[in-house]
C-alpha positions as CSV (number, residue, x, y, z in Angstrom):
1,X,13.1,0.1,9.3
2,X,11.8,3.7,9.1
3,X,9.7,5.3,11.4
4,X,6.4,3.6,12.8
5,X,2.7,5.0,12.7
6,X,2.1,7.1,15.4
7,X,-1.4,8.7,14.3
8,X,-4.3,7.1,12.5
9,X,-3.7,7.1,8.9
10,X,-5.6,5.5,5.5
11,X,-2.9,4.3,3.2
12,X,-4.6,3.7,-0.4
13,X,-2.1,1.6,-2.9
14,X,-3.1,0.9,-6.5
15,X,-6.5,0.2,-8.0
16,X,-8.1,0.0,-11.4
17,X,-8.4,3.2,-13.8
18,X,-10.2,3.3,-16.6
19,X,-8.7,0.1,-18.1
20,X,-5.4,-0.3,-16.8
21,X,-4.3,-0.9,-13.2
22,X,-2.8,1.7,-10.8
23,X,0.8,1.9,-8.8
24,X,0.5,5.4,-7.1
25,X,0.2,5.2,-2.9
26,X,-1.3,7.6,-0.9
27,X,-1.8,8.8,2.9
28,X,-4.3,10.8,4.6
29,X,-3.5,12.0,7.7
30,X,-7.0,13.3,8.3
31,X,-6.7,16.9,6.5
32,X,-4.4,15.9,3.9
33,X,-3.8,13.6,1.3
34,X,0.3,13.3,0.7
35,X,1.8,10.9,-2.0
36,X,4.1,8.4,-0.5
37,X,6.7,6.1,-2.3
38,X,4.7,2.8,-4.1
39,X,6.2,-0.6,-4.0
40,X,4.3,-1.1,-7.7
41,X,1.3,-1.9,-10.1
42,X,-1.5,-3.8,-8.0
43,X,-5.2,-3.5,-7.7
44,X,-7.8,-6.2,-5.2
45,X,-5.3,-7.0,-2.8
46,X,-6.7,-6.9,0.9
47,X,-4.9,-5.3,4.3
48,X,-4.9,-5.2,7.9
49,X,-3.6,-2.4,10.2
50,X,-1.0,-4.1,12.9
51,X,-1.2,-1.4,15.1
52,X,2.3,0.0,13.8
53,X,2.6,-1.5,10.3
54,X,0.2,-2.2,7.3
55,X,0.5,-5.3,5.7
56,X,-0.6,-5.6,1.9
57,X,-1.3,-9.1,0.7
58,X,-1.9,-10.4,-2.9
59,X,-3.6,-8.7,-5.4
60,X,-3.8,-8.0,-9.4
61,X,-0.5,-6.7,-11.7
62,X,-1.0,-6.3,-15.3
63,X,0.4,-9.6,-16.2
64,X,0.0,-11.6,-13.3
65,X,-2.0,-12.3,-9.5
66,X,0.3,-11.9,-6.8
67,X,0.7,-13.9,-3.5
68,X,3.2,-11.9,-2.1
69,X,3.1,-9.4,0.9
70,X,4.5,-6.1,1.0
71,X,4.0,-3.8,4.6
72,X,4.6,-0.1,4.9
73,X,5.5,1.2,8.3
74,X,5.0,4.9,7.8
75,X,8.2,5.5,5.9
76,X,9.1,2.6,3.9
77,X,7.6,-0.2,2.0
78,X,9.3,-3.7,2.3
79,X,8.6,-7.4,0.7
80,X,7.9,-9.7,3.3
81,X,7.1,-12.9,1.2
C-alpha cells in the first residue's frame, strides 16, 4: 500500500463532459491542482474520507452502473469489491 494522507486533500475522479463521461483524477493540495493516476471511466459515484483513505463507491461507466469500490490512499488506487 502506498503512502497515506497526511494533509487535507480534495481528490476529484471522473464526471460528465459534454456528452461523454470522464476517467481523469485529480488532487488539490490547497494551492495546487496535480493529476494523479485514475482507476477508470466513472461519473455519480459518492465517497467518504476515512481519515487516511478515500473510498469511492458505485457510480456511472459508459456501458454500465457500477457497484464496486475502489479507495486511493494518497499514492495508489486499489479495488476493494
Amino acid at each position: 500500500m502506498g503512502s497515506s494522507f497526511t494533509e487535507k486533500v480534495v481528490v476529484l475522479w471522473g464526471g460528465v463532459g459534454i456528452g461523454v463521461e470522464l476517467g481523469d483524477a485529480w488532487k488539490w493540495e490547497g494551492t495546487n491542482w496535480s493529476q494523479i493516476p485514475s482507476p477508470g471511466v466513472r461519473s455519480d459515484g459518492a465517497a467518504i474520507d476515512t481519515g487516511s483513505t478515500i473510498i469511492f463507491f458505485g457510480g456511472d461507466g459508459p456501458s454500465a452502473h457500477y457497484n464496486d469500490v475502489q479507495a486511493f490512499d494518497g499514492a495508489t488506487w486499489s479495488r476493494k469489491s
